[in-house]
N, C-alpha and C positions, 0 to 999 in steps of 0.2 A: 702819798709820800712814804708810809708804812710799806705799802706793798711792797715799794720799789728796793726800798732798802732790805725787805725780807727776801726778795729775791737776789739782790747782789749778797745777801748774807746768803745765802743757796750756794751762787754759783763758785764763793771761792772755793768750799770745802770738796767741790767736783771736778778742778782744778786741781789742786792739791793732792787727791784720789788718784789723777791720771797719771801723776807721776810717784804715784807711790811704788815704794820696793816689797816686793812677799817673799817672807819668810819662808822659803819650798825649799828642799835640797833641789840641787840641779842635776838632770839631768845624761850623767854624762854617755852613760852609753848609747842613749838616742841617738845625740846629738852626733858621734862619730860613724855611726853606721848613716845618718843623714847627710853625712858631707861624705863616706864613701858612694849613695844612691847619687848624688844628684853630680858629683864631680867623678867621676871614675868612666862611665859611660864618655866622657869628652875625650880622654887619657887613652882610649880603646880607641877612641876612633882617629886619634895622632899619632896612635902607633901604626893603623890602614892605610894613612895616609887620605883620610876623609875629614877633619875635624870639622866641619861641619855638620854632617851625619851626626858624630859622636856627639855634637851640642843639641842638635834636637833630639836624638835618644836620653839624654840628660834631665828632658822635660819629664819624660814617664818615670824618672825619679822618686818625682812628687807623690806614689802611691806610697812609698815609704813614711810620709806622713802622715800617711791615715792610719799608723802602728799604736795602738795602745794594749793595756795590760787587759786581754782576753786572751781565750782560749783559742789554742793553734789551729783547730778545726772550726772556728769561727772568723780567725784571723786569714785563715785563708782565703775563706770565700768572699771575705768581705775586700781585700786588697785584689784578687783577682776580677772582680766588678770596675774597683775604681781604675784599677790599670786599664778594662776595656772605655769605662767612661772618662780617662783622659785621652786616650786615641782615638775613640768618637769625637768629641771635643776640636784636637788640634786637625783633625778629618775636615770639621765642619767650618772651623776658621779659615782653614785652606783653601776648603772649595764655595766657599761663599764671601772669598774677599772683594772678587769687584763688586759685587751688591751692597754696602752698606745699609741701607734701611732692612734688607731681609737677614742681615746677619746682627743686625739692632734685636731683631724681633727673635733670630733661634737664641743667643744671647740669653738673652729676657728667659724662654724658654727652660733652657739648660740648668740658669742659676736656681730658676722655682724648683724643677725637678730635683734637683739635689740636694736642695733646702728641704723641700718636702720626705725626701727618702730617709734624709740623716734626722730631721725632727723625727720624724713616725716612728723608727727604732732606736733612737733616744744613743744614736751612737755619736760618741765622744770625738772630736778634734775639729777640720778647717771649715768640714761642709762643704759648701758650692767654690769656696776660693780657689782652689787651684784649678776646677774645671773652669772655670769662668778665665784666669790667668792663660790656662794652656790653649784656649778658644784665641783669646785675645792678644797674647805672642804670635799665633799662627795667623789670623787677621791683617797683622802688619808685616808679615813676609811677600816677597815678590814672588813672581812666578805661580800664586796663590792655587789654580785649578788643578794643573800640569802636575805638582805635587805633592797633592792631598792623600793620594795611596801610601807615595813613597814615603811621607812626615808618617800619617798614620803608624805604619808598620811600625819605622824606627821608636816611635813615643812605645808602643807596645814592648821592643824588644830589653827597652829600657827598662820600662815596668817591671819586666821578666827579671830581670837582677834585682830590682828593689823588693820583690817577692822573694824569692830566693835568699838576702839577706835576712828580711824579715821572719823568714820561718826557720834560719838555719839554728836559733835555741832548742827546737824541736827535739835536734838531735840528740842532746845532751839533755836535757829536764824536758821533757814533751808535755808533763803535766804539770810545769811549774805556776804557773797563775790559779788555776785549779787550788790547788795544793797551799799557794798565801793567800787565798779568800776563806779555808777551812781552818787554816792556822791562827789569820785574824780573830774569826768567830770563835775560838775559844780560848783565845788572849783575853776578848772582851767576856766571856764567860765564865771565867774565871775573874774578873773584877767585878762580876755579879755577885759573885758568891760572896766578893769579899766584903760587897758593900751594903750585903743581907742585915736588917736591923738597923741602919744607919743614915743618914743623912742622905749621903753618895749615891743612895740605891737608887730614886729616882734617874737622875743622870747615866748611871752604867745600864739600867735596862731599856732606855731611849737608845744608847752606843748597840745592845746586842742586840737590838729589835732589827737596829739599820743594819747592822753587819751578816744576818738572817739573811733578808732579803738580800745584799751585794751579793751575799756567797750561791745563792739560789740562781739569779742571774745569769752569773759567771760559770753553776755546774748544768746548767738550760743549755747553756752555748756547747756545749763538750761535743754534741753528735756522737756518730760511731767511733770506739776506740778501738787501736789498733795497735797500740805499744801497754804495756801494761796495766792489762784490763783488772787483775785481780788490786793493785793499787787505786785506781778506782772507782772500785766497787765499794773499798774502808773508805774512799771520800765520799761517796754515797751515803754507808752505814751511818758515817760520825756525824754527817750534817742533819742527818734522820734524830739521831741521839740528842745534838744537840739540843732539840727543841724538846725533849723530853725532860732534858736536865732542867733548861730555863722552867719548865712548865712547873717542874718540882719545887725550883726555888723561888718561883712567884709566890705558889700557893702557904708556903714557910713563912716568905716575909706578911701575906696577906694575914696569913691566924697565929704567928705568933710572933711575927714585928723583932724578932730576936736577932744578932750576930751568931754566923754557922763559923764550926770548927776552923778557923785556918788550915787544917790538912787537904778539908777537901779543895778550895780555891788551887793548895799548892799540886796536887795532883790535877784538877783540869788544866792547870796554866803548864804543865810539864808536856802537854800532847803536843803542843807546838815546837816545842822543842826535838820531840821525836819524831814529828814529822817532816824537821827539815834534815837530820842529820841521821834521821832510819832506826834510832835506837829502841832501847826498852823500858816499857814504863814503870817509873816504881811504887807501887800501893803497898805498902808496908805499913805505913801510917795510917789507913782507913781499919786495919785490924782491931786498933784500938778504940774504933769510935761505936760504941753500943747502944746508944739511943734510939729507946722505939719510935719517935716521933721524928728521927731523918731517917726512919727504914726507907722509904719511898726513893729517896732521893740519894742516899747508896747506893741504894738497889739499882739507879740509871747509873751513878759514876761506875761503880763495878761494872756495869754492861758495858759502857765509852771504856774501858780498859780491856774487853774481853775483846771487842772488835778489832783493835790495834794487836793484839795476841793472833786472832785466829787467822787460819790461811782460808781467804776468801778468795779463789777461783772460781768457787761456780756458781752461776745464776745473774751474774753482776748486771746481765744487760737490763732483768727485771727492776732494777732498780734506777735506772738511769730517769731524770728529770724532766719533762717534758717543759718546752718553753711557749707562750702564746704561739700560735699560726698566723705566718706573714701576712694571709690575705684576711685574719682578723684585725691586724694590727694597720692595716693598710686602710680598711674599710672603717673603725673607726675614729682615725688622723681624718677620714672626708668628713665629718660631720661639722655641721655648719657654727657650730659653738668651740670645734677643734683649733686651737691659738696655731697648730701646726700650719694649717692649711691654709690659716690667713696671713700669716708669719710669711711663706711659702710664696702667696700671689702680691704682697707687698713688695717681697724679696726681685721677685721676677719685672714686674710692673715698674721700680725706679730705676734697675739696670736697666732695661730697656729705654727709658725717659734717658738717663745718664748716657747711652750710644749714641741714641738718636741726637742728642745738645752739642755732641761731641763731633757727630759726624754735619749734622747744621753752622755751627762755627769754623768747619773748615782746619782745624786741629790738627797740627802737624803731631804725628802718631797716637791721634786719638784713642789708640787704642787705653791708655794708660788714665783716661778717665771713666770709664769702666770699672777698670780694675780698681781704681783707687773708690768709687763708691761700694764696690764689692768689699773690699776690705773693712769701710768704716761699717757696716748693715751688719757685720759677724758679733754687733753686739746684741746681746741679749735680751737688752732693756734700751731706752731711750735715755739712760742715763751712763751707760753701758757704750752706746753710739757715740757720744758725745765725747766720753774718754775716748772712743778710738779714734776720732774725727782728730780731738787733738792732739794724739799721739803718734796718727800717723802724719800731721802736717808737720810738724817740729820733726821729728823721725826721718821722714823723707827728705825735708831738705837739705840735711846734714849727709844723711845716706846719696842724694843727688850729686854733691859736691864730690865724696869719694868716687862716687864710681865716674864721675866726666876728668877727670882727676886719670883714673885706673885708664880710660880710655882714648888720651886726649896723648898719652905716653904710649901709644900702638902696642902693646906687650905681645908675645909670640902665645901659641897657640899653650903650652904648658902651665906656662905662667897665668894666665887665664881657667885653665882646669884645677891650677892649685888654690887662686883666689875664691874659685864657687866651692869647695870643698872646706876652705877656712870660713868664706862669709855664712856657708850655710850651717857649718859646727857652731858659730859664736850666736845664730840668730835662734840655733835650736835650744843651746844651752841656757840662755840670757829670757828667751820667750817668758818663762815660766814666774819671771822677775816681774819685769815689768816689758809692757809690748812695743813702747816709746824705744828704749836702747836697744831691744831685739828689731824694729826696724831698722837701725844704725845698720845690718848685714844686711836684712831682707831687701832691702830697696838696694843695692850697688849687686847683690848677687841676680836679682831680676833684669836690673839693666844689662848686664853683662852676659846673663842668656839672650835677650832679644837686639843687643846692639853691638855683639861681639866682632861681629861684619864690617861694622861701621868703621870709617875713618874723621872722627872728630876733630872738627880744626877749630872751630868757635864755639870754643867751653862755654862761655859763660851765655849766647844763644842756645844750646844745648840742654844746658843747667834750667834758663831762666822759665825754658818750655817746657819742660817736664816738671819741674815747680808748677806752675800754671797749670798745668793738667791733674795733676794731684790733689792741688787747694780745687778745683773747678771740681772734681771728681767728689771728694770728703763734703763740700757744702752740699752739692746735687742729694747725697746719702741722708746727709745732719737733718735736711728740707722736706726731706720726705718721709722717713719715719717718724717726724715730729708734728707733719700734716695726716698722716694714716694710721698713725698707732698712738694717739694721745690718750687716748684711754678706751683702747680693743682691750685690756684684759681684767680691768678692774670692774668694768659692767658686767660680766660674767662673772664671776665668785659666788653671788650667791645662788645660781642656777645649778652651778656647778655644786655647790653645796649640797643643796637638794637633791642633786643625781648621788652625790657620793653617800649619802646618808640612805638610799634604798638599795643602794648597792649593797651595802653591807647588812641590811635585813636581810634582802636577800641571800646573801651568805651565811649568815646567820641561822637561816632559817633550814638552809640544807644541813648545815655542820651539824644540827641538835636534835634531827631526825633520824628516824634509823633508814639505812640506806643498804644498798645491798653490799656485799661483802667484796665482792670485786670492783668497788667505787672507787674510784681514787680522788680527796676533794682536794688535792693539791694541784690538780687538774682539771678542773670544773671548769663549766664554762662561768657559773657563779663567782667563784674565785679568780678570773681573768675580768671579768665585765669590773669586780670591784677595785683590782690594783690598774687598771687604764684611768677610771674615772680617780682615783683618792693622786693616780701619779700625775694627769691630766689639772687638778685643783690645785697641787702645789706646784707644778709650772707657771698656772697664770696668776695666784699669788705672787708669788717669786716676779715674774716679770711687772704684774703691777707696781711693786714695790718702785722699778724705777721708770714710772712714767712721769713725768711732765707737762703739765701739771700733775701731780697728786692730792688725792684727801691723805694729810699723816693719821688725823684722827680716824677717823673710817678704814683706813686700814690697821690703825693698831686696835681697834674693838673688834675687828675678822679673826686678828692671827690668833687667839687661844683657842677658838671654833674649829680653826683650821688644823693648829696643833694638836686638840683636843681627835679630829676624824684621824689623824696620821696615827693618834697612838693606839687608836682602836683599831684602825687597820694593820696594826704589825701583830696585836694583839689574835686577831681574827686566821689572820693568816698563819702564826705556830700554830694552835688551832686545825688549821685543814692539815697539817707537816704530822698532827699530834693521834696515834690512833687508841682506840677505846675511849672516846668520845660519849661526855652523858648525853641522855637523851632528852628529853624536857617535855612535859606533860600536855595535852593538846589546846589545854585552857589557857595553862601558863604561855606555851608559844603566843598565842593568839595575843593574848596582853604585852606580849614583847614587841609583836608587830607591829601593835597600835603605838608604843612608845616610838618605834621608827619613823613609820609613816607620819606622827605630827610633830617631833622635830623637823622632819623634812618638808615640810609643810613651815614650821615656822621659821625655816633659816632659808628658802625660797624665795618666801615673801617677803622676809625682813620685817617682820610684824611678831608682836607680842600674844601669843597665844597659850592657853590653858593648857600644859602639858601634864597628861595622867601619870599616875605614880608609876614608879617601875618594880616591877613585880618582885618575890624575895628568890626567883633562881639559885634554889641551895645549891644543886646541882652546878653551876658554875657558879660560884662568886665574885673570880675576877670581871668575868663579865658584866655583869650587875656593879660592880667598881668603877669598873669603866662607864660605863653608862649613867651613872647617876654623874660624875665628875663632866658629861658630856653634858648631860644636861641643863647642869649648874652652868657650865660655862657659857651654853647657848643663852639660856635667860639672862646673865648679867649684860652678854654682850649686848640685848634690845633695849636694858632700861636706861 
């Protein structure tokens, strides 16, 4: 009786959840440039006098939402992909329509592959949904073999504009994402400083740790520039600086626990200011600060002031940031503890299960329980699923009603390119809210690409079958990530623990050696191997958190372990950014080792074991901070 009721005490607050509102600004310029990708293409081809053509160029649209805040040379090649994998896609729907079970199976297929590609590079937005959607509109058209080139092309030529919107910022700020990932980082660096001596400090140096790594990320993606390169080469220099400044104010707050001058906070919080509006910095107020004891840490602000000063045209390209290698990045998403890759063949294996139910019951346009399991599987968590499952059955049937509604009224061809243009603004802006009201457009704007042909005369048949297929689709999703993912990620943590913890010896161990002078450890293979493995532990963290069943207790005795490796790893990582690097003795190494190797050893096993003292690394002492704080936490969490 306990149980039962701690489960219905479970399930309201997950409910409740589903329909909650986030606090996010919205949106808006997304959202207009997404209602001119996916509505504009129809509008072109009404003025040809084809609007047919123009609706299915309208599909290639959807590359438009693979747009998020990256860099323009990564934004390109990553939207010129998905433009060619939604025309593969509606290719494959076309020419494998009269097949059902083999277009069950590329389906299946398509969805892993996509899954797999966007897990692996940790890149942000739909995933597999829209190629699965564009597969599965094209599935349900007639004529399906005959016009598989001709859809193809058109989905491409579509694309082709939703590219072209998407890069046209370029023109005007070609390095603006660039430029708010450096600006960030010394907003937050400048609330380091401020929070030097104080309570706050913890919390601001967790913010600049992460906003480090974002902005490193984000200057990885830059590639070749071709618009002005001497700008950055200063976003190079400053994000170089940065870590030298943190490094300085670590070691402040470490030995002498004090509050630094508010001048300097107020000059690094000023670079952002000048970096958006090109200005010049004012240090006038560091003149007056004379203490031997922040020479050090002047001595880097006045450097961050000299770099925004000097004209940096030459050499820039030496400095640009190398990002992991795709086929490292590829190669270690296949490994068999990779949540990617399972994530990936679960993802593939129920779409297919969901065709095949779809195309065995006989399903008038089956195609739309597919997609409807497609849609609920883009959550994260199995708790994650559950919200989508219920957000999009309420969502959809509301959304079903408009659009049999929209098309029950035969509207002309206009009228129809203005509606996917409004549903697709309101589903973009509103997403961001909550995904229940953003289906309110998403679902009458889909109907209206795949049924726009149609002549509906029995609404409420119409309605009551695409309801059916929907709810049939969200259960097939709900059934099957709750049967194959009940706990894929939470049995791994502590493996994962144990890789992440020799990762970082091992980086460790190159960072405080002397190394050759043309080394770059910011680029190491040491330093790749340990941010996959520390980014890889807090994915399947994260997703454990919402399995189904869960241990609460067993995972709140993980998380300060895990908290505990992320802050070491951000720590390690300014560190490779950081040069003139001590060295560490070959005794002292050796005993640092051994502190690695049996943590990693005992957060593996999950067993309490005798861990040796940690050596006194005068030479780094944050290091030794971290590490005793790591170890402490490891041992509480056994006993």
């Amino acid at each position: 009786m306990n149980t039962r009721n701690h489960r219905r005490a479970a399930i309201h607050p997950m409910i409740r959840q589903a329909f909650e509102m986030k606090r996010i600004a919205l949106p808006w310029n997304r959202a207009i440039c997404a209602g001119l990708c996916l509505g504009l293409p129809s509008l072109i081809g009404l003025l040809l006098g084809r609007f047919d053509y123009g609706m299915l160029a309208g599909t290639g649209g959807f590359t438009y939402l693979y747009t998020f805040h990256e860099p323009y040379a990564l934004r390109a090649r990553k939207l010129f992909f998905v433009m060619l994998g939604i025309g593969f896609s509606v290719f494959c729907g076309s020419l494998l329509a009269p097949y059902p079970v083999l277009s069950a199976v590329v389906l299946g297929l398509i969805g892993a592959l996509a899954t797999f590609i966007f897990g692996a590079l940790k890149f942000k937005g739909p995933a597999a949904l829209f190629f699965v959607l564009s597969f599965a509109l094209a599935s349900g058209m007639p004529h399906g073999p005959s016009e598989a080139l001709t859809r193809g092309t058109l989905v491409l030529l579509g694309g082709a504009l939703a590219w072209l919107i998407a890069m046209a910022g370029w023109l005007t700020n070609p390095h603006g994402p660039e430029t708010q990932a450096v600006r960030r980082l010394y907003t937050n660096l400048a609330d380091l400083l401020d929070a030097a001596g104080t309570g706050k400090y913890k919390k601001a140096r967790h913010e600049t740790l992460i906003s480090m790594v974002e902005a490193e990320s984000i200057l990885a993606g830059q590639g070749r520039v071709w618009r002005e390169p001497a700008r950055v080469y200063r976003l190079f220099r400053l994000f170089h600086q940065a870590h030298v400044i943190y490094q300085e104010t670590d070691t402040w707050n470490l030995r002498k626990g004090e509050p630094l001058p508010p001048a300097l906070g107020q000059v690094v919080r000023s670079v952002s200011g000048v970096l958006r509006y090109r200005g010049i910095l004012i240090t006038d107020s560091l003149k007056r600060l004379e203490d031997s004891d922040l020479e050090g840490l002047l001595r880097a602000v006045r450097e961050m002031a000299a770099i925004l000063e000097a004209d940096a045209e030459d050499g820039w390209e030496d400095r640009s940031i190398a990002g992991t290698p795709v086929k490292s990045i590829f190669l270690s998403a296949f490994d068999k503890n990779s949540l990617v890759f399972l994530l990936s063949l679960r993802f593939g294996m129920i779409l297919m299960i969901a065709a095949l139910a779809a195309h065995a019951f006989n399903l008038n346009r089956s195609y739309w329980v597919p997609l409807s399991c497609a849609s609920v599987m883009l959550g994260s968590t199995v708790i994650a699923t559950f919200h989508r499952a219920i957000q999009r059955s309420l969502g959809t049937m509301i959304g079903i009603l408009i659009a049999s509604a929209i098309l029950w009224a035969q509207p002309e061809g206009f009228i129809i390119s203005v509606a996917i243009m409004l549903f697709t603004f309101f589903a973009e802006l509103l997403i961001v809210r909550n995904y229940a009201i953003a289906i309110l457009f998403v679902t009458p704007n889909a109907i209206l690409m795949a049924e726009a042909s149609s002549h509906i005369h029995d609404v409420g048949y119409f309605a009551g079958t695409r309801i059916v297929d929907v709810i049939t689709g969200s259960v097939i999703g709900l059934i099957g990530v709750l049967i194959l993912g009940r706990k894929s990620a939470s049995s791994r943590i502590p493996y994962l623990m144990g890789r992440t913890i020799r990762s970082q010896s091992q980086l460790a161990a190159m960072l405080f050696t002397k190394q050759k002078a043309s080394y770059k450890a910011e680029d190491s293979r040491e330093q790749r191997s340990m941010k996959t493995h520390l980014s890889n532990l807090t994915t399947v963290y994260a997703t454990a958190l919402g399995e189904i069943p869960r241990s609460e207790e067993e995972l709140q005795r993980l998380l300060p372990v895990v908290w505990a490796l992320d802050q070491f790893g951000y720590l390690l990582n300014s560190y490779a950014w950081t040069a003139n690097r001590p060295e560490l003795p070959d005794p002292e190494l050796a005993r640092l080792l051994l502190v690695f190797e049996k943590m990693a050893q005992c957060a593996e096993q999950q067993r309490s074991i005798t861990l040796p003292a940690v050596p006194e690394l005068a030479l780094t002492p944050k290091i030794r901070q971290e590490l005793l704080a790591m170890q402490s936490t490891l041992e509480k969490s056994l006993t």
